[in-house]
BAFI-3210 file (N, C-alpha, C; in Angstrom, 3 decimals, decimal comma, padded with zeros to 6 digits):
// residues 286
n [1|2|3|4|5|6|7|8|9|10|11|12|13|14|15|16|17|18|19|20|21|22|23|24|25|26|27|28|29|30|31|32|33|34|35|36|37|38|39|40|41|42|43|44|45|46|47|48|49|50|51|52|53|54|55|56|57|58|59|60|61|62|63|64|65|66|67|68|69|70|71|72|73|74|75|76|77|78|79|80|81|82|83|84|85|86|87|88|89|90|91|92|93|94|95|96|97|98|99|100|101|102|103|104|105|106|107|108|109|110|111|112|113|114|115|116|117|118|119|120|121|122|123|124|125|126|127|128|129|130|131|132|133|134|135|136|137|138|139|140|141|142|143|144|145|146|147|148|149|150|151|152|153|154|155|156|157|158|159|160|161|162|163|164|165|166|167|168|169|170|171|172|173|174|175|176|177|178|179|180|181|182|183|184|185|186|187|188|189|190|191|192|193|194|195|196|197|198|199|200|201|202|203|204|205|206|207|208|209|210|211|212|213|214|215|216|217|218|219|220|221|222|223|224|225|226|227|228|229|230|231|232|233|234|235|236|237|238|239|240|241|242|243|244|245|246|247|248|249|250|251|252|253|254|255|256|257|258|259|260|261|262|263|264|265|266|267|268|269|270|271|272|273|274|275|276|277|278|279|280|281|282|283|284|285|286]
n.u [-185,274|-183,505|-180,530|-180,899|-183,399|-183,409|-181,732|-182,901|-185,482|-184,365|-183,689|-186,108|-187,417|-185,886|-186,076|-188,377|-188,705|-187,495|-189,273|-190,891|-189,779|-189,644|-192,407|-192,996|-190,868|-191,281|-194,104|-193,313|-192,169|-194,088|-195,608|-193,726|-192,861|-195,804|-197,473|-199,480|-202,061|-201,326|-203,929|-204,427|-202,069|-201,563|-203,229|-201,779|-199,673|-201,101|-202,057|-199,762|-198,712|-201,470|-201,077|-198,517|-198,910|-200,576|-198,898|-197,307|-198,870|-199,558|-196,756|-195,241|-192,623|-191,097|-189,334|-189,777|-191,934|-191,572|-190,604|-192,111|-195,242|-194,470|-193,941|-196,198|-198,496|-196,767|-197,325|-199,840|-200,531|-198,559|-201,146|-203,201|-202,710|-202,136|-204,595|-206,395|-205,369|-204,086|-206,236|-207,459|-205,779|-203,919|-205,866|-205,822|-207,698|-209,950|-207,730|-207,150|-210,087|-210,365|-208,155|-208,937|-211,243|-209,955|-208,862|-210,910|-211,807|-209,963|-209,869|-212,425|-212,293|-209,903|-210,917|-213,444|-211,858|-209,825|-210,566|-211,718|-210,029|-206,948|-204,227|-200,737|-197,775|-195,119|-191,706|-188,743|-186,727|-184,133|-184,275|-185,739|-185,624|-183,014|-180,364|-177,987|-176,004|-173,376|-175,083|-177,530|-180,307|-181,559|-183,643|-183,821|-185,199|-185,944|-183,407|-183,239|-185,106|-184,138|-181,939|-182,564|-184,279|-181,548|-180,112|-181,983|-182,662|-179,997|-179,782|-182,171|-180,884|-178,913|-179,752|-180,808|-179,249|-176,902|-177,320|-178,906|-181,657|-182,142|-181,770|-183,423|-185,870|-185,194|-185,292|-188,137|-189,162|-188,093|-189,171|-191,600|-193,212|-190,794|-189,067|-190,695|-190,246|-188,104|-188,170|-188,253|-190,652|-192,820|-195,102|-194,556|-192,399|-194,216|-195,795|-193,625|-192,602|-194,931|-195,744|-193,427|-193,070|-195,572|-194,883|-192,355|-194,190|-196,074|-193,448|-192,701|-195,386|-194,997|-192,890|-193,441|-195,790|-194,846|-194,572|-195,766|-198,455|-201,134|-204,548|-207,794|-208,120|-205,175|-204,214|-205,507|-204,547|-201,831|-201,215|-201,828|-199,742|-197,250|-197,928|-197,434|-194,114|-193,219|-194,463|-192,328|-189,728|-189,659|-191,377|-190,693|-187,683|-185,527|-183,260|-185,032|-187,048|-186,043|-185,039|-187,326|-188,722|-186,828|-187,270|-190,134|-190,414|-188,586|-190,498|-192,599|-192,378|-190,728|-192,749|-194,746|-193,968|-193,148|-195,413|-198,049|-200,663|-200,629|-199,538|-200,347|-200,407|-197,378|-196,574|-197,909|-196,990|-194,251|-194,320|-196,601|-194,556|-192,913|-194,418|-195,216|-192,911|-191,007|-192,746|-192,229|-190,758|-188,420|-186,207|-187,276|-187,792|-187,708]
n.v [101,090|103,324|102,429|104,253|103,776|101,270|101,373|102,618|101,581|099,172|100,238|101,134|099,008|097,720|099,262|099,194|096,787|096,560|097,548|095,687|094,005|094,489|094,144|091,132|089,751|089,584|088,863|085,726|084,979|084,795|082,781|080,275|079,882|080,020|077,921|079,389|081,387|084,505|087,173|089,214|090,987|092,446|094,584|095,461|096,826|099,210|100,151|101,029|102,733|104,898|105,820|106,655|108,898|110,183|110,655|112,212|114,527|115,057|115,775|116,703|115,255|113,407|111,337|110,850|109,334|106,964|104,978|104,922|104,336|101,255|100,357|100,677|099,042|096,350|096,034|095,539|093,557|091,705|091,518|090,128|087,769|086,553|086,980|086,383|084,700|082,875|081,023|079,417|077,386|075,177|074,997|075,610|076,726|078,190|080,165|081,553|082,361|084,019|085,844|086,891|088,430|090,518|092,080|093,278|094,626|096,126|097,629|098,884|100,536|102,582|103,767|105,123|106,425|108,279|108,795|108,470|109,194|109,559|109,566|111,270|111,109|112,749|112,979|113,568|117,029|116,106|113,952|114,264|115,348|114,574|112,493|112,644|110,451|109,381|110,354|109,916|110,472|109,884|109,321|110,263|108,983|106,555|105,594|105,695|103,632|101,421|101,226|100,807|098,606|097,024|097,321|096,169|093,491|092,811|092,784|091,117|088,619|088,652|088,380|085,791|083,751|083,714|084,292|083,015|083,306|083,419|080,491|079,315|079,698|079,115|076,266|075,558|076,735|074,354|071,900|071,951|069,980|068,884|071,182|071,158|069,270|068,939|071,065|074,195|076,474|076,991|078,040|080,537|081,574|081,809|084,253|086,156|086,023|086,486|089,601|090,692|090,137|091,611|094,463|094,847|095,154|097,373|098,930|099,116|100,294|102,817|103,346|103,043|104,532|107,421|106,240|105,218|106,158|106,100|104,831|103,384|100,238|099,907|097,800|095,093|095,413|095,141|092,827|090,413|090,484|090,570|087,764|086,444|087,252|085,542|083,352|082,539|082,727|081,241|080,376|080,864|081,382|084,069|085,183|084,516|085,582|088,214|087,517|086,289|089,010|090,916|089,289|089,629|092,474|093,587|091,897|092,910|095,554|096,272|094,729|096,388|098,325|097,685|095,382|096,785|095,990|093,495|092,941|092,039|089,333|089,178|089,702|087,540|084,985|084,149|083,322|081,361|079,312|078,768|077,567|075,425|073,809|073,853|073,407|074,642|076,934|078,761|079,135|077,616|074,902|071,320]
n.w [006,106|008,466|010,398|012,765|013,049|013,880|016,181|018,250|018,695|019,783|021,850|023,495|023,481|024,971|027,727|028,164|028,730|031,483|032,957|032,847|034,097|036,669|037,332|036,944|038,070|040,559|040,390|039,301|041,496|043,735|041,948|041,467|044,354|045,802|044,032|042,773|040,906|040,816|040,177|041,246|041,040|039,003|040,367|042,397|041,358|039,819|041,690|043,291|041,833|041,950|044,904|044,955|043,254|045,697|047,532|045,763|045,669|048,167|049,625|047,586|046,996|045,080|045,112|047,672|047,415|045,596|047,772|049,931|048,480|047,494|049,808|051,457|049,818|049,849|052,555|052,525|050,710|052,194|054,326|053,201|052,229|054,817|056,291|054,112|051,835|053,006|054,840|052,637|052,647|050,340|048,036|044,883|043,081|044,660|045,615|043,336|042,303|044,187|044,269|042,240|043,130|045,030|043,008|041,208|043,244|044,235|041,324|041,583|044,177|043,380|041,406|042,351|044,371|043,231|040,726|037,303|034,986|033,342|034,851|035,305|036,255|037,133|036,995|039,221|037,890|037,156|035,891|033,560|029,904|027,658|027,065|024,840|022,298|019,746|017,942|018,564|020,365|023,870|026,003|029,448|031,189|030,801|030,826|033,554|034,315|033,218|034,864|037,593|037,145|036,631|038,990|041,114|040,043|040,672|043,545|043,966|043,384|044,171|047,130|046,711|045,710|047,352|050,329|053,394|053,680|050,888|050,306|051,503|050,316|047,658|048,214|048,947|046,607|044,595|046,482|047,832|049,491|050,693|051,280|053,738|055,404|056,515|057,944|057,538|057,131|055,291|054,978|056,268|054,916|052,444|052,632|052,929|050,504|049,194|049,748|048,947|046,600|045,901|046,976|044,603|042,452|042,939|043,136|040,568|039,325|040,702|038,900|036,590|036,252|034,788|032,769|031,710|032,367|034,880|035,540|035,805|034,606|033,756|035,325|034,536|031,639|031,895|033,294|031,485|030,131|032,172|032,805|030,053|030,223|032,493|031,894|029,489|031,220|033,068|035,747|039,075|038,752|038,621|036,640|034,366|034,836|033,848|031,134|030,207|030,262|028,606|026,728|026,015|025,842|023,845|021,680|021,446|021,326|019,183|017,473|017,486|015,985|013,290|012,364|013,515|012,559|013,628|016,175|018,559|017,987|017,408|019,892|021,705|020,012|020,996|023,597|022,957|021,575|023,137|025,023|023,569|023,414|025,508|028,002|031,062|030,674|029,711|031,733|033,684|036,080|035,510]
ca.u [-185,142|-181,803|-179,804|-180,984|-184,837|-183,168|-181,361|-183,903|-186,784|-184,087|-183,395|-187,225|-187,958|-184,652|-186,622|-190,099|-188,619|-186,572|-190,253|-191,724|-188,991|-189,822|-193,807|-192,723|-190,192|-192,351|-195,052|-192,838|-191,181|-195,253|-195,941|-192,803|-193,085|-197,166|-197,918|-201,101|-202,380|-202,071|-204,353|-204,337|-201,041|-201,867|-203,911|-200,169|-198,861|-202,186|-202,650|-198,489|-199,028|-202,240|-200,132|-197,731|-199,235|-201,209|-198,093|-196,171|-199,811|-199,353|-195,658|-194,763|-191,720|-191,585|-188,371|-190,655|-193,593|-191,180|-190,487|-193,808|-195,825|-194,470|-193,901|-198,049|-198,486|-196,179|-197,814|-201,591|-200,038|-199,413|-202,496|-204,030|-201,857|-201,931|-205,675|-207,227|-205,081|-203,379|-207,279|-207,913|-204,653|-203,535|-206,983|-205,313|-208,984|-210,326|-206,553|-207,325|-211,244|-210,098|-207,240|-209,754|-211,734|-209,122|-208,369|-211,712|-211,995|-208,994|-210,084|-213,319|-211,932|-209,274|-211,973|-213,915|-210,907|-209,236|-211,834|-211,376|-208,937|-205,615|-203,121|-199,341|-196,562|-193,899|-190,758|-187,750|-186,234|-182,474|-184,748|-186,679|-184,959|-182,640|-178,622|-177,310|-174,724|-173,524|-176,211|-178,816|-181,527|-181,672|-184,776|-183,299|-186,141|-185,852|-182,187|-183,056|-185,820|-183,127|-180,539|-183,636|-184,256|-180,800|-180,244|-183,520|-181,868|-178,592|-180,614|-182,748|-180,107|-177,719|-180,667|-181,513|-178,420|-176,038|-177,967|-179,397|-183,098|-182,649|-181,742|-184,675|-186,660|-185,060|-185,941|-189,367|-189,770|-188,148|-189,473|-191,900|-192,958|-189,570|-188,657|-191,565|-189,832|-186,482|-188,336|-188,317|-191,963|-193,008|-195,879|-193,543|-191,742|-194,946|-196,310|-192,586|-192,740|-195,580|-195,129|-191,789|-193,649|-196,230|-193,572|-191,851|-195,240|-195,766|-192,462|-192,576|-196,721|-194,616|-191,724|-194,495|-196,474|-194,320|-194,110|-197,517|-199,820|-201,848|-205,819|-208,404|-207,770|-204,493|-204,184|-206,170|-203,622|-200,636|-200,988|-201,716|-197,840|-196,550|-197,601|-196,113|-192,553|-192,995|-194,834|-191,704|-188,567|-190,108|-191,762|-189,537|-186,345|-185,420|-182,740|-186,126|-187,797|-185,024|-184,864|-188,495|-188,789|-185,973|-187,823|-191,248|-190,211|-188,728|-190,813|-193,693|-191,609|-190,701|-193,509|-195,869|-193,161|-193,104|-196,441|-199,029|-201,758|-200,908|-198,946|-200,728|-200,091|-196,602|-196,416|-197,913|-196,492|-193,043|-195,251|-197,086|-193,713|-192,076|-195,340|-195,316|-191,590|-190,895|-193,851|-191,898|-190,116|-186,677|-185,183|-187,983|-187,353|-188,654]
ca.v [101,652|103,109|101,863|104,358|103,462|099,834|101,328|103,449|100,708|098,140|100,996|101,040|097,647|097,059|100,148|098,323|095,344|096,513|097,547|094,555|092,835|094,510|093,535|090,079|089,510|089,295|087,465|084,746|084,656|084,410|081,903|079,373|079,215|079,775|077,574|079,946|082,741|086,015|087,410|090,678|091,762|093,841|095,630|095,944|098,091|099,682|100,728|101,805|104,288|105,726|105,758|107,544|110,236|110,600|110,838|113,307|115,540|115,633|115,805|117,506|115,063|112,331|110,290|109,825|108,331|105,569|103,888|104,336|103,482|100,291|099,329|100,331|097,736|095,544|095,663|095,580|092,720|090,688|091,171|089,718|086,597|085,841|086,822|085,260|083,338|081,499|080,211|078,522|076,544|074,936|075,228|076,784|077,433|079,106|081,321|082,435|083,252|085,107|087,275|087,723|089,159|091,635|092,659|094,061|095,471|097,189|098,676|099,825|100,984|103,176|104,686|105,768|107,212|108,805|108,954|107,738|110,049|109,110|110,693|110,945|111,036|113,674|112,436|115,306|117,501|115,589|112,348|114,406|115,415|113,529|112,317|112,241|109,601|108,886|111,223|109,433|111,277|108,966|109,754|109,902|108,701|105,394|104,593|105,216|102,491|100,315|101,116|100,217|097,057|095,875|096,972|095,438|092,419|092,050|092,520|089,997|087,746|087,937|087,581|084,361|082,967|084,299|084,073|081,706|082,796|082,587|079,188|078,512|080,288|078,387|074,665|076,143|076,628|073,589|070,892|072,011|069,050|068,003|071,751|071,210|067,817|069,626|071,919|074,984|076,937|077,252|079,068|081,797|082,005|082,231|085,487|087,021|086,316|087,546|091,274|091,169|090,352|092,985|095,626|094,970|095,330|098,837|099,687|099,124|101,060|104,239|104,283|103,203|105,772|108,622|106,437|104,281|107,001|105,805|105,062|102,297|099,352|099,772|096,860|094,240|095,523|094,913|091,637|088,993|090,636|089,736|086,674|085,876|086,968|084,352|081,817|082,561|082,659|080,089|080,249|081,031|082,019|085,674|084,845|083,585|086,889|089,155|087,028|086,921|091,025|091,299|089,082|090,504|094,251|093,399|091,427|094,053|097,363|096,130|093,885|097,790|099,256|096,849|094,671|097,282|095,545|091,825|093,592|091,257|088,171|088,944|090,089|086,031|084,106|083,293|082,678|080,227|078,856|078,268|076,434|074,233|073,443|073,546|074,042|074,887|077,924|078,818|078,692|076,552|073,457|070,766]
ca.w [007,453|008,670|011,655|013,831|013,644|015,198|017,643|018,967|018,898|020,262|023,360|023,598|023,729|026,476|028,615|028,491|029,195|032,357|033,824|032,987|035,403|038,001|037,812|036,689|038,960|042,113|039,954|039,192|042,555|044,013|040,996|041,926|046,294|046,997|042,986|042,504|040,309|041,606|039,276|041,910|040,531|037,927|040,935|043,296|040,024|039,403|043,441|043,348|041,094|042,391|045,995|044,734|043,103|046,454|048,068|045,359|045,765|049,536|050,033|046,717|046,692|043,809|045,744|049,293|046,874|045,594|049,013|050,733|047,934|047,756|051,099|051,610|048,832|050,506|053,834|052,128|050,211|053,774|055,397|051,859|052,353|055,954|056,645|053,372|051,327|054,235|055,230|052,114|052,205|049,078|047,166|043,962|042,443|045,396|045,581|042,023|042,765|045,564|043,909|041,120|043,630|045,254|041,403|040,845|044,784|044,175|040,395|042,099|044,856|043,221|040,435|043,699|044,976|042,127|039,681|036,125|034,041|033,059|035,178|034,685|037,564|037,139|037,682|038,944|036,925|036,505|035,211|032,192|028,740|026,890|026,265|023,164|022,350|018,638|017,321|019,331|021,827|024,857|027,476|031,056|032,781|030,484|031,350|034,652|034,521|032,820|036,114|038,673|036,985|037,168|040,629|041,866|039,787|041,530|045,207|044,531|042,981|045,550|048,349|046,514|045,170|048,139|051,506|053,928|052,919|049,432|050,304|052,096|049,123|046,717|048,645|048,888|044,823|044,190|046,738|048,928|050,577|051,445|052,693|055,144|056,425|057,064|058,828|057,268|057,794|054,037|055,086|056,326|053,061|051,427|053,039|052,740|049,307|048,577|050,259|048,285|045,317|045,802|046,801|043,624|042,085|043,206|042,525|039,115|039,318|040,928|038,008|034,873|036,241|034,325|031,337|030,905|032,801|035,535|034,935|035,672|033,516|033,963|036,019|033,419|031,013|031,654|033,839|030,261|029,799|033,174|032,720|028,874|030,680|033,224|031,333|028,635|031,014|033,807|037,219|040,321|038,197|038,573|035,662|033,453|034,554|033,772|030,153|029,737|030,356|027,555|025,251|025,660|025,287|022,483|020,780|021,328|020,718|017,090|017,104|017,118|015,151|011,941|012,253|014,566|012,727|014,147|017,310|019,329|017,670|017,743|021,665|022,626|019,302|021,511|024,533|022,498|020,933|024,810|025,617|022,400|023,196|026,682|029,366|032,379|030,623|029,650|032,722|034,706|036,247|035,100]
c.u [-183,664|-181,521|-180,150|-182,581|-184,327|-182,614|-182,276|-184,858|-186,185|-184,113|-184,662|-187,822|-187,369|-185,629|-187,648|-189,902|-188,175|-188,261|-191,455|-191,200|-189,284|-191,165|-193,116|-192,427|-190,867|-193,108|-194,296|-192,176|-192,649|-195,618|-195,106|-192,844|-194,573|-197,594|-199,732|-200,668|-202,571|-202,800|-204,767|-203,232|-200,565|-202,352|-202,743|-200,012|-199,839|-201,704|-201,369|-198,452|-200,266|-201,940|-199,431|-197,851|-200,179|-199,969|-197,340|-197,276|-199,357|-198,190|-194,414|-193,031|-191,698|-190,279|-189,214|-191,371|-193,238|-191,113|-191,588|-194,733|-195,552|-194,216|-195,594|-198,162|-197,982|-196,776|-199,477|-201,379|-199,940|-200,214|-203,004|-203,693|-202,262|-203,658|-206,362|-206,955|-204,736|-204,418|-207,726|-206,697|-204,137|-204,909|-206,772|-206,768|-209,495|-209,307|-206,846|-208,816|-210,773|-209,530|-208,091|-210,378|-211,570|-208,802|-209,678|-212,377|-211,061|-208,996|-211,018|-212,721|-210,756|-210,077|-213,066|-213,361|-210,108|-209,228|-210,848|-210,037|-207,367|-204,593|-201,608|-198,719|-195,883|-192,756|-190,082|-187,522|-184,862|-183,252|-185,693|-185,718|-184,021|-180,835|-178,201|-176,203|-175,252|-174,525|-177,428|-179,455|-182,138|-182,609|-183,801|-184,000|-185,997|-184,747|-182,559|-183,934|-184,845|-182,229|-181,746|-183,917|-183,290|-180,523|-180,815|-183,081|-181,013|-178,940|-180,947|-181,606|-178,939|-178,906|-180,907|-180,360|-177,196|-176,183|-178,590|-181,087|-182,978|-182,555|-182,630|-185,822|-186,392|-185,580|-187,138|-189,882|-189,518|-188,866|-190,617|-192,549|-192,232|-188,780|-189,576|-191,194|-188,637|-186,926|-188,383|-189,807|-192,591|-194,056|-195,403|-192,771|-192,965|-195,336|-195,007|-192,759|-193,560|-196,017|-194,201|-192,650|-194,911|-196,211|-192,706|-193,190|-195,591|-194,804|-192,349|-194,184|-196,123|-193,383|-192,446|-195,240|-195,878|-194,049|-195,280|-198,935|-200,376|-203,519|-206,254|-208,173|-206,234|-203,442|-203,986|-205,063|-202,279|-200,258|-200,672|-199,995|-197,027|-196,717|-196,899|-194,808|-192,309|-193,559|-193,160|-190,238|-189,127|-190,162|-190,479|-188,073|-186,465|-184,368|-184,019|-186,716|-187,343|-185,267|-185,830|-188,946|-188,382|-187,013|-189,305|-191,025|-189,747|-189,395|-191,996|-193,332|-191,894|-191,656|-194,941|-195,608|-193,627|-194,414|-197,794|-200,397|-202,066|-199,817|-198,934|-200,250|-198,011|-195,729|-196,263|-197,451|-195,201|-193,645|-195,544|-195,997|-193,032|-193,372|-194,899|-194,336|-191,102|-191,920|-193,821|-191,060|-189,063|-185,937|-185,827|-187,540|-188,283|-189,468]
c.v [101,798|102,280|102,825|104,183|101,508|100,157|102,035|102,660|099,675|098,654|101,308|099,810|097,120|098,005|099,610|097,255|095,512|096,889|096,708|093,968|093,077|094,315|091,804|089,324|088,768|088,658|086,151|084,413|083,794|083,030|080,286|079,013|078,741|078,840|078,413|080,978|083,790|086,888|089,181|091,486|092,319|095,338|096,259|097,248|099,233|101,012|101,494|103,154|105,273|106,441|106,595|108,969|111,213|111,495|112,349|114,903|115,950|116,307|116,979|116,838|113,110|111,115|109,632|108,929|106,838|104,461|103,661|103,916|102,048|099,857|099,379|099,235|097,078|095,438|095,504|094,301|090,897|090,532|090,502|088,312|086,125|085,716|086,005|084,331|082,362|080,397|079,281|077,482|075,785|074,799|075,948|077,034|078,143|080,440|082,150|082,976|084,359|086,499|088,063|088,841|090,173|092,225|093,433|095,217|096,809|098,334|099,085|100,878|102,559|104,287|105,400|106,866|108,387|109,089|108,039|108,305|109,456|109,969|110,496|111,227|111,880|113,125|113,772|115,453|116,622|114,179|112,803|115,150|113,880|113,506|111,962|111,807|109,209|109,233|111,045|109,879|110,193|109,417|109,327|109,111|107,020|104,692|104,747|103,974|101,487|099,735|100,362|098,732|096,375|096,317|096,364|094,140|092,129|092,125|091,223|088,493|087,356|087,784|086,055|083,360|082,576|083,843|082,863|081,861|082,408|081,282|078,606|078,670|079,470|076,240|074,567|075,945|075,180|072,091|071,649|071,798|068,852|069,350|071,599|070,015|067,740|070,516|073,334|075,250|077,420|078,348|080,848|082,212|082,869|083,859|086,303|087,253|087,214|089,139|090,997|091,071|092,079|094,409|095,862|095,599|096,921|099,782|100,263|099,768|102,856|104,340|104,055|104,011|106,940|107,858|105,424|105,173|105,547|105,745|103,482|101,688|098,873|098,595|095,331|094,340|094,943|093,477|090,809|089,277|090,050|088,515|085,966|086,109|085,803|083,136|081,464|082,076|081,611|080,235|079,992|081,550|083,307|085,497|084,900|085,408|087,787|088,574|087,014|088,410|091,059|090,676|089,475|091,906|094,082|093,320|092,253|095,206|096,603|095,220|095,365|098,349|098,492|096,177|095,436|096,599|093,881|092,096|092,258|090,061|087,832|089,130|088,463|084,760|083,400|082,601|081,258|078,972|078,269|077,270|075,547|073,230|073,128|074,023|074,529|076,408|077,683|078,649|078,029|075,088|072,334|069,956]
c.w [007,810|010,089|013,021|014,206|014,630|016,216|019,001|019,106|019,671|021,853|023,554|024,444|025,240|027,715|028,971|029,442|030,938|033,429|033,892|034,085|036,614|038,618|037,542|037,597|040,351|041,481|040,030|040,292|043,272|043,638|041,125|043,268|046,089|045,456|043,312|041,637|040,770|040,187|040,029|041,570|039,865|039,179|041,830|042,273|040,466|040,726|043,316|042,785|041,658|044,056|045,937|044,364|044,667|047,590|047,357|045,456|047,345|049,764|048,620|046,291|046,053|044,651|047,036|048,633|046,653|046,899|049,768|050,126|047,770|048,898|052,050|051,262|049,423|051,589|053,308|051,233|051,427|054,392|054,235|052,126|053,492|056,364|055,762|052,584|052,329|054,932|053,979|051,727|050,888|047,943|046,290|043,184|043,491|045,324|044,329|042,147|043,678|045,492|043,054|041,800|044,492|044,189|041,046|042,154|044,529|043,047|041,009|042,717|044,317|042,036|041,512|043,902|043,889|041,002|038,274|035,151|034,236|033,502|035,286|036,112|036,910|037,578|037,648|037,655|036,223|036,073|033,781|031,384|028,296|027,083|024,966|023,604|021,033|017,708|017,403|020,440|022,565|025,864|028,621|031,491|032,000|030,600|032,589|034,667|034,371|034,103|037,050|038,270|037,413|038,206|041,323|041,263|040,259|042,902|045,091|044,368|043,675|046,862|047,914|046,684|046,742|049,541|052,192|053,303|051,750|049,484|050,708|050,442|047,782|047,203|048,646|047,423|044,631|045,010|047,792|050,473|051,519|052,097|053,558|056,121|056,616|058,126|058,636|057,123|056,162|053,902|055,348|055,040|052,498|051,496|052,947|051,247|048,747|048,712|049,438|046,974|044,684|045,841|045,139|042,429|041,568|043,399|041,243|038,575|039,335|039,304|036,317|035,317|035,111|032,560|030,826|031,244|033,523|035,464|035,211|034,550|033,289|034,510|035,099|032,077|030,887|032,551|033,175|030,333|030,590|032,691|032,062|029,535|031,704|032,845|029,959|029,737|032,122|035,222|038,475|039,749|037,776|037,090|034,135|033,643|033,669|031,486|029,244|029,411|028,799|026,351|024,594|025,182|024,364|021,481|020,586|021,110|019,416|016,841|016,095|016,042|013,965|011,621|013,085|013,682|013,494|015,101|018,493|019,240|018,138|018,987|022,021|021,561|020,623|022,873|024,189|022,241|022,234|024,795|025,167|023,005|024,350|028,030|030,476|032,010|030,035|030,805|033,901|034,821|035,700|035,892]
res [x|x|x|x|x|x|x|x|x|x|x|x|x|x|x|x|x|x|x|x|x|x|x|x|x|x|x|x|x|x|x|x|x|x|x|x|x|x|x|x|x|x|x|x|x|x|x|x|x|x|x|x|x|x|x|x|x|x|x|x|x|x|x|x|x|x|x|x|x|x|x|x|x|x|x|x|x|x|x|x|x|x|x|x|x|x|x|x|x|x|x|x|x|x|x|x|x|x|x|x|x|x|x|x|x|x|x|x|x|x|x|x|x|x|x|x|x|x|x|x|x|x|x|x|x|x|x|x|x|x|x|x|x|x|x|x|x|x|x|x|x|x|x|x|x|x|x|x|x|x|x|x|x|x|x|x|x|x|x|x|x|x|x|x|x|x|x|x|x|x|x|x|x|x|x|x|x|x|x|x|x|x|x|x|x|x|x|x|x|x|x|x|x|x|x|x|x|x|x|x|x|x|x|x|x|x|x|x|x|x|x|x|x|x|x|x|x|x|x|x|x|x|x|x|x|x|x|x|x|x|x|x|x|x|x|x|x|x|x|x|x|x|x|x|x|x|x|x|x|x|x|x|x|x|x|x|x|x|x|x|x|x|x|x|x|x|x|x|x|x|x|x|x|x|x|x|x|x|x|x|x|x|x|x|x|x]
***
């Protein structure tokens, strides 16, 4: 194999990865404050994308779809939180029945609405063809995913790291007994979080739309993945997401490329290998 089937599978893998971070991201932010399974957050993506195209059908413009599709999601995200998770209070087996059961509301619901067929997003014109660099054909629309990741990375990373919430957000992941006996409203966190999580969600639904296609199942798909990046880089660390992303897209680009009959195996091998080794993640606390 020459050098440019690696650079082209490695600029593959980095592109995958950068739209894993941005489903991830919000999982693991969810996964670290409220400790539950959103097992609905395959359906955020799922719903983003079907949102969007509703939006780029009506409006005929593919930039409005990004911001209102996720901030729908984001607001259909808080009423989810405040009306029904917030009643079964820390009951993490009921929270996971529950999401389960917004995860299959929401695939109905959208095969209803938008029938079954696999439909694609259009992104503009200045985001489709290619750049050559070094005798290499670069997709636009995949560095832009790359730029959106790390922007949406240095937001959240200076909201966290930088700010007074992230500071609350971060006392929250790590103690959140003892922020409730400072006084900080944890419950309030939680429901921010999780709109921010579910926004990110259906961010990353509107910009894999144009490069995973949109389609029931969709959802069920690509969640086991979220999770390996946050079971890999470690619950509540955007750092861990960002690290996880990288090492899943990777390890599944050239995992298809070189091994597509044991693809699989080598997608949740490092998964498995973080468990074995450290259970809280790469960059989880312990």
């Amino acid at each position: 194999m020459d050098a440019g089937f690696w650079v082209i599978q490695a600029f593959n893998g980095v592109s995958y990865g950068a739209l894993l971070f941005l489903l991830a991201s919000g999982l693991s932010l969810i996964f670290g404050v409220m400790r539950i399974v959103n097992l609905a957050h395959g359906s955020f993506f799922l719903l983003g994308g079907y949102l969007a195209l509703t939006v780029i059908w009506t409006t005929g413009s593919w930039l409005l779809a990004l911001p209102l599709a996720a901030l729908a999601v984001a607001l259909a995200g808080l009423v989810m939180e405040r009306v029904f998770l917030r009643r079964l209070g820390f009951d993490v087996l009921r929270q996971v029945l529950l999401t389960v059961g917004f995860a299959y509301l929401i695939q109905q619901g959208a095969l209803d609405i938008w029938g079954g067929d696999n439909l694609d997003i259009t992104p503009p014109e200045p985001l489709r063809g290619s750049i050559v660099a070094a005798g290499f054909h670069f997709p636009v629309y995949r560095i832009f995913m790359i730029g959106m990741a790390v922007a949406t990375g240095l937001v959240l990373w200076i909201a966290m790291e930088r700010t007074r919430i992230g500071a609350i957000v971060r006392a929250a992941v790590d103690d959140a007994e003892m922020a409730r006996g400072v006084g900080i409203d944890t419950s309030r966190v939680s429901m921010v979080i999780f709109g921010l999580g579910a926004f990110l969600a259906a961010l990353g639904g509107v910009i894999g739309g144009a490069f995973l296609g949109v389609y029931p199942g969709l959802d069920f798909a690509i969640l086991p993945i979220a999770f390996a990046v946050v079971i890999i880089g470690g619950m509540g660390s955007l750092v861990g997401a960002a690290v996880g992303s990288l090492i899943v897209g990777l390890v599944d680009n050239f995992g298809k490329a070189l091994f597509p009959e044991i693809s699989y195996f080598t997608l949740y091998a490092p998964m498995a290998l973080v468990l074995a080794l450290k259970p809280t993640g790469l960059f989880g606390r312990e």
